[in-house]
C-alpha positions as CSV (number, residue, x, y, z in Angstrom):
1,X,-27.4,37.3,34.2
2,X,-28.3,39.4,31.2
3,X,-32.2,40.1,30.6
4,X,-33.2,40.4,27.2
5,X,-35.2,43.5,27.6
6,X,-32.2,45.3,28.1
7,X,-30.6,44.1,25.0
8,X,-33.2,43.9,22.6
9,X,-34.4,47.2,20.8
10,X,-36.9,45.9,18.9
11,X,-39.4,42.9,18.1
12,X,-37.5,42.6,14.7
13,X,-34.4,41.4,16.9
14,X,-36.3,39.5,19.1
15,X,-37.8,37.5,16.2
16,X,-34.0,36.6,15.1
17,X,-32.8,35.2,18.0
18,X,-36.7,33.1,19.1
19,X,-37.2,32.8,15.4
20,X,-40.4,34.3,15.6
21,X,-42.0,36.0,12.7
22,X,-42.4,40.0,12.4
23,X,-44.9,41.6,9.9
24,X,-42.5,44.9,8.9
25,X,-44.7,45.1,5.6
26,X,-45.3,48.8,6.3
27,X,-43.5,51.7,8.6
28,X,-45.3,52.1,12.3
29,X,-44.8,53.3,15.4
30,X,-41.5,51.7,17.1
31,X,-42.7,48.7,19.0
32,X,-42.9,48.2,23.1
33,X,-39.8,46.2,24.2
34,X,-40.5,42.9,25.3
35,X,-40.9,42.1,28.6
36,X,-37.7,41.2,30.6
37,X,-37.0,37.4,29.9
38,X,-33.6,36.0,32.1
39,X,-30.8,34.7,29.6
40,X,-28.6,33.0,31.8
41,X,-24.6,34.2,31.7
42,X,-23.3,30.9,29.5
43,X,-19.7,31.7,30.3
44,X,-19.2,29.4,33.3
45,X,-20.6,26.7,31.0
46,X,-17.8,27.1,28.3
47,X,-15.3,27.3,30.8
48,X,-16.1,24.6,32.8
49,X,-16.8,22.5,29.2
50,X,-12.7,24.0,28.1
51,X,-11.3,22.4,31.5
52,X,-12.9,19.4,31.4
53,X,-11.3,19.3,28.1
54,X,-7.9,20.0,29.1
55,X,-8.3,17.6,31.8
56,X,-8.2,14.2,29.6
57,X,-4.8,15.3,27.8
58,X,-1.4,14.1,28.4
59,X,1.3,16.6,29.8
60,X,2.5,16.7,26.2
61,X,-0.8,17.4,24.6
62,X,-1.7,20.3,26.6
63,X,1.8,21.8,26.0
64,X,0.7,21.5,22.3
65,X,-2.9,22.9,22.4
66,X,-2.2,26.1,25.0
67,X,-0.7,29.8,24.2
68,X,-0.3,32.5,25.8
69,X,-3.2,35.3,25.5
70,X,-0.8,37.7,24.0
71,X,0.4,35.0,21.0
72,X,-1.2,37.4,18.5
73,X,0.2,35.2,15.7
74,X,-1.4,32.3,17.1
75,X,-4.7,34.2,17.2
76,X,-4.3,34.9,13.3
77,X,-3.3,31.5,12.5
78,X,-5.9,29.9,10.4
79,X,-7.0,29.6,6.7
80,X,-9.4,28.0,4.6
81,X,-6.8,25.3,3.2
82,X,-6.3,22.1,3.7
83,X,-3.9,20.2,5.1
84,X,-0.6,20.2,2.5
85,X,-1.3,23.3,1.9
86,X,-1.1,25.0,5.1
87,X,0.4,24.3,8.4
88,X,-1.9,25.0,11.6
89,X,-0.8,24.7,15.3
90,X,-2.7,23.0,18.2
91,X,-4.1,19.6,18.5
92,X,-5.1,17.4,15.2
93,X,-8.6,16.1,15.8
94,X,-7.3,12.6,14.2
95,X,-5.1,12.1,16.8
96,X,-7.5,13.2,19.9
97,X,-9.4,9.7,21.5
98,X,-12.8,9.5,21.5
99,X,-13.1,11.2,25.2
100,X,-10.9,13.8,24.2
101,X,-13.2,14.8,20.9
102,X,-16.4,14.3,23.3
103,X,-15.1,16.4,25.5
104,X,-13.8,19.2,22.8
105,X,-17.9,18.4,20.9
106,X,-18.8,19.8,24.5
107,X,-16.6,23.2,24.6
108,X,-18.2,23.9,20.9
109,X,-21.9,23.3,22.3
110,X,-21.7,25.2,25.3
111,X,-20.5,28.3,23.0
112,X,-22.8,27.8,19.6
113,X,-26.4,28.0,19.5
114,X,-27.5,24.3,18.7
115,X,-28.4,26.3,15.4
116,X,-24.9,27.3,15.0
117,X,-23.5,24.0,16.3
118,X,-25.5,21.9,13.9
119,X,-24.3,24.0,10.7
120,X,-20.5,24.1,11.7
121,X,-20.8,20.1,11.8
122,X,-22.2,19.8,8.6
123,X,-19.9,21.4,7.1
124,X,-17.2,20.0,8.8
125,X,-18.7,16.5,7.7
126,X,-18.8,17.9,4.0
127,X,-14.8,17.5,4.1
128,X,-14.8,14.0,4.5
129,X,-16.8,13.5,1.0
130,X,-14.0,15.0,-0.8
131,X,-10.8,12.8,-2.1
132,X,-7.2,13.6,-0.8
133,X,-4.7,13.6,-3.4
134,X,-1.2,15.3,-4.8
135,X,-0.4,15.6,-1.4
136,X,-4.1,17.4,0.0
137,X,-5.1,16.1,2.8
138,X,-9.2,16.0,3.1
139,X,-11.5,15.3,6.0
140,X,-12.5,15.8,8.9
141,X,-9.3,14.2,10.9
142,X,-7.3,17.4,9.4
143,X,-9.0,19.9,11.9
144,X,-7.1,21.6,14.5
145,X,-7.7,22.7,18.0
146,X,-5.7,25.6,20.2
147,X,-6.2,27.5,22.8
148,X,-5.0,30.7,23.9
149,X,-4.8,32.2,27.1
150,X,-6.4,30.0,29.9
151,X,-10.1,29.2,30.5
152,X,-11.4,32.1,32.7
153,X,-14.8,33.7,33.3
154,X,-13.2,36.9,33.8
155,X,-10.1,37.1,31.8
156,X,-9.9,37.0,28.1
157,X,-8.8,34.0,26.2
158,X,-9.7,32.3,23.0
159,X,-10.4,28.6,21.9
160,X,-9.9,28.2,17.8
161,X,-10.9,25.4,15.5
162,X,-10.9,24.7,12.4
163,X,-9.3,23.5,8.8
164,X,-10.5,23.3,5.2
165,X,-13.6,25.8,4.7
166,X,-15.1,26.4,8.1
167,X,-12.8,27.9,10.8
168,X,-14.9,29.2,14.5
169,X,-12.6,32.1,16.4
170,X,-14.0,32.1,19.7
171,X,-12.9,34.7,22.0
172,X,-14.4,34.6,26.1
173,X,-14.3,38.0,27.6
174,X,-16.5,37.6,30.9
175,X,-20.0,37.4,30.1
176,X,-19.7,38.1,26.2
177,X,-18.4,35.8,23.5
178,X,-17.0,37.0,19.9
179,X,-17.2,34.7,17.1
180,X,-15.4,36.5,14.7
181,X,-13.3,36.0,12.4
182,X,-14.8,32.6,11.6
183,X,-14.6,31.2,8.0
184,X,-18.6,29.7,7.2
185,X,-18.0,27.9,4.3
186,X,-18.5,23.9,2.4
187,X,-17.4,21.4,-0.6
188,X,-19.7,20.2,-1.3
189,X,-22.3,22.6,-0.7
190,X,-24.8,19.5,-0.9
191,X,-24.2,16.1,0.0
192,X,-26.1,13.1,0.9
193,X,-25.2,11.5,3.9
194,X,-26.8,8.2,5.6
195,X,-29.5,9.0,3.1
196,X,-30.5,12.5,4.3
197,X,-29.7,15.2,1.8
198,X,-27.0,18.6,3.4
199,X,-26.7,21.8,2.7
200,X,-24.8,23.7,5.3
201,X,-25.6,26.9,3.9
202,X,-28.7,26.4,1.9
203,X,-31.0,28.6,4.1
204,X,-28.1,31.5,4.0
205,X,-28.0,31.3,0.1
206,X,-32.2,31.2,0.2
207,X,-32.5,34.6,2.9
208,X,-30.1,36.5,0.3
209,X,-32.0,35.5,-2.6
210,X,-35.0,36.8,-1.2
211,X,-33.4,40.1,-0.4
212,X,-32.4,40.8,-4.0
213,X,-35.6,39.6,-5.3
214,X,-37.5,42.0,-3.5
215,X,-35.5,44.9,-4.8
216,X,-36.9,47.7,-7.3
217,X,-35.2,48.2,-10.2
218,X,-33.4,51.7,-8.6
219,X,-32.6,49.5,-5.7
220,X,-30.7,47.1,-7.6
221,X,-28.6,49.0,-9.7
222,X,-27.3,50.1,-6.1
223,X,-27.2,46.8,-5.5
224,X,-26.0,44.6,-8.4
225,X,-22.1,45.0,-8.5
226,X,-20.9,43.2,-11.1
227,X,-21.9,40.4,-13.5
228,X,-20.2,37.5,-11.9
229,X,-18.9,36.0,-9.0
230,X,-15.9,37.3,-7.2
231,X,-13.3,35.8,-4.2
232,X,-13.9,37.0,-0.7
233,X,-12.4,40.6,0.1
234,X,-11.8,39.5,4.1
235,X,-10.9,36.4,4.3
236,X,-7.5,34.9,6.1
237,X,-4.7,37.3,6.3
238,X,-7.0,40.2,5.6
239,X,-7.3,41.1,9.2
240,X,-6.5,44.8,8.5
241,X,-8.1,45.3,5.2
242,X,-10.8,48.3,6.0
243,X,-14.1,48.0,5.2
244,X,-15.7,49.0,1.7
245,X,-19.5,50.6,1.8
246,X,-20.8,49.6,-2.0
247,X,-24.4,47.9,-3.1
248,X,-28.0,49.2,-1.3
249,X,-28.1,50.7,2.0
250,X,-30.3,49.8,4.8
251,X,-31.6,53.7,4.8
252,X,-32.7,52.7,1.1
253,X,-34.9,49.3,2.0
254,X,-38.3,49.3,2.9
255,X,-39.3,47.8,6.5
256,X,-39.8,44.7,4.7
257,X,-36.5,44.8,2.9
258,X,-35.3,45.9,6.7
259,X,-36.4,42.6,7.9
260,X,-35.3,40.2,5.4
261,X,-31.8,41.9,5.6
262,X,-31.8,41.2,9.6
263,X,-32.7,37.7,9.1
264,X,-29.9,36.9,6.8
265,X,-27.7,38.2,9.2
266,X,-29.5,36.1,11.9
267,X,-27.9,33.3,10.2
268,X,-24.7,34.1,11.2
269,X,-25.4,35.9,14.5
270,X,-27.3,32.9,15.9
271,X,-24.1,30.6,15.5
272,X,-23.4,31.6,19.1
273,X,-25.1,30.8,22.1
274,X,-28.6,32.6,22.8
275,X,-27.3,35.3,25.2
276,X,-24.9,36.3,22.9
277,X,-27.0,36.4,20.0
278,X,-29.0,38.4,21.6
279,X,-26.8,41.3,22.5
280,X,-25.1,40.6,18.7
281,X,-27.9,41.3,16.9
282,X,-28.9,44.2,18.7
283,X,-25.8,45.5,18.3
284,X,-25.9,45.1,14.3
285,X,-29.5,46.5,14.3
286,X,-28.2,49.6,15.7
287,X,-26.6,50.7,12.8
288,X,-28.4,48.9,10.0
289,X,-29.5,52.1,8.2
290,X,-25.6,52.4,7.4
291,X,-25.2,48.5,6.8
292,X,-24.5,47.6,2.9
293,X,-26.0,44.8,0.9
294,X,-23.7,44.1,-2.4
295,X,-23.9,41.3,-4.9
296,X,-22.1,39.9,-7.9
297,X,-23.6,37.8,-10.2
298,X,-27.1,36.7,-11.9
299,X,-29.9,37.8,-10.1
300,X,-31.4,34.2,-10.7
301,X,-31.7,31.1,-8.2
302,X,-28.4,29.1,-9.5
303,X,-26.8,29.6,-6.7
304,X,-23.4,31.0,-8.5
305,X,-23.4,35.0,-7.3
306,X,-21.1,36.8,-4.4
307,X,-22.9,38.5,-1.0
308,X,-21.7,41.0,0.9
309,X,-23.2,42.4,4.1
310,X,-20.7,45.3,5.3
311,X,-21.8,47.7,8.3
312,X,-19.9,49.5,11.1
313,X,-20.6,46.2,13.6
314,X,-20.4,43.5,10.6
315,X,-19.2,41.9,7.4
316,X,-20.7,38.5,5.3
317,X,-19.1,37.5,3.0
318,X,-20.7,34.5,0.6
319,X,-18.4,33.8,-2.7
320,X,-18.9,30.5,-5.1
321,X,-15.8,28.7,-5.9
322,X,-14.9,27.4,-9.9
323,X,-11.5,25.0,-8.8
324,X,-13.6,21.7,-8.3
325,X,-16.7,21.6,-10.0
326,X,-20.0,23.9,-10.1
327,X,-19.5,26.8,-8.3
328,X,-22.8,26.8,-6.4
329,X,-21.3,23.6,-4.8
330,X,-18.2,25.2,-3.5
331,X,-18.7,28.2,-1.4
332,X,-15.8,30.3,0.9
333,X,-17.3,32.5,3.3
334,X,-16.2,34.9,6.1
335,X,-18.2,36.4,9.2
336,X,-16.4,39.5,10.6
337,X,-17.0,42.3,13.1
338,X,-14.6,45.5,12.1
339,X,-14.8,46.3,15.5
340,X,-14.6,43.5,17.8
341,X,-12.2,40.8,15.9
342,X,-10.9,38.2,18.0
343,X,-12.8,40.0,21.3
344,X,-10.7,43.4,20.5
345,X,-14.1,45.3,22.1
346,X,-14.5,42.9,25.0
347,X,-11.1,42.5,25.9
């Protein structure tokens, strides 16, 4: 058992993962830790949640849905395509029973924050509002399941899911939990369903247009990249691509700016579970003075510009899509960690 004290610099992390509040309008002294508050270890959880899983396939389906921890191949296998256009491995989620997708629901809840969990179903959901055609296959029976090496709480292994536009790597290394790569993305960005209107990312898009609002004029021209839009630098198959320091910063923002930058990066650190968004975000916190905030496009609320987050411990990536309609309704994203992809600094 972790205690929170011990991974927590400062209240501005703690307010991320309680999503408390934090007045960083001016420069003070550095705050008091908070006092020790007992995170439970959620490792036994997942792994208990994976077996249970493997427990209600056949002989043949777990042959399918297990590889071995050192199938580095299988590890890179994913992609934000659909189905016809790319061929994943594993178990197909429209072939599963219902016990057997309860059962997998329960491996992803025990690993994402209900946060996290709540936002990788909607945008899973946003794939069944899309029409299959010219032999693409949409919806949310085209997602895949695999596992690599062997549920453990003290050996490494992964579980993977995912298919067109969100994607969760999930590497288990004892008591810590890397979800990186993972693709965060949706088409439709907005959708109605059972009369309630979605957007998956609507509150990521919000936090970064608050950030570039807030910046000066000097801070923006650090800032503002380009004019328009442009395609994700790290997305699948970019697994060695190094990362490029451009846009404002965090030595440049103000407290304020400090805070609103940690927030939008909250987003993606909360996806996992609350012990391990705890140590994640202080780890990103760290070295924020020497974390980048870039953008493309208009500086206005349309929805249609290109973020990038890029530090030593992360990289967002948030890029509009034309093929299919408005851009701001078709978004490919990416959540990284240079130096911990699938676990490599836990395992």
């Amino acid at each position: 058992m972790r205690t929170r004290s011990a991974l927590l610099a400062t209240g501005v992390t703690l307010a991320l993962v309680t999503g408390g509040a934090v007045d960083a309008s001016a420069a003070g002294p550095a705050p008091v830790p908070p006092p020790a508050v007992a995170v439970a270890d959620t490792t036994p959880a997942i792994v208990s949640a994976a077996n249970a899983f493997l427990a209600t396939l056949t002989a043949a389906q777990k042959t399918a849905v297990q590889y071995a921890w050192t199938n580095t191949a299988q590890k890179q296998k994913w992609s934000n395509l659909p189905q016809g256009l790319y061929t994943r491995s594993g178990l197909m989620w429209g072939n599963l029973t219902t016990p057997q997708q309860n059962a997998w629901l329960a491996v992803m809840q025990a690993t994402l924050s209900p946060e996290g969990y709540q936002r990788v179903r909607q945008e899973w959901r946003a794939d069944d509002f899309l029409t299959s055609g010219g032999g693409l296959l949409y919806g949310q029976k085209y997602y895949w399941i695999a596992l690599i090496g062997s549920p453990s709480a003290t050996t490494p292994w992964q579980w993977q899911w995912g298919g067109h536009h969100v994607t969760v790597n999930a590497t288990v290394s004892g008591t810590e939990v890397a979800l990186y790569p993972s693709f965060i993305g949706a088409q439709p960005g907005s959708y109605t369903d059972a009369g309630v209107a979605v957007k998956p990312l609507g509150d990521i898009w919000t936090s970064a247009y608050t950030l570039v609002s807030s910046l000066t004029t000097a801070q923006k021209a650090q800032a503002v990249r380009g004019s328009t839009y442009i395609d994700l630098l790290y997305g699948p198959g970019q697994d060695a691509r190094a990362p490029i320091y451009e846009g404002v910063p965090g030595s440049s923002l103000t407290a304020a700016q400090k805070a609103t930058l940690l927030t939008l990066i909250g987003k993606y650190g909360n996806l996992v579970n609350a012990e391990d968004a705890a140590s994640r975000l202080a780890e990103v916190q760290a070295t924020l003075d020497q974390t980048y905030f870039a953008w493309y496009g208009p500086t206005t609320s349309t929805g249609a510009a290109y973020f990038r987050v890029t530090g030593p411990r992360v990289i967002i990536e948030y890029s509009p899509q034309a093929m299919g309609g408005t851009a701001a309704n078709h978004i490919h994203g990416i959540y990284r960690d240079p130096e911990n992809d699938y676990g490599a600094a836990i395992s």
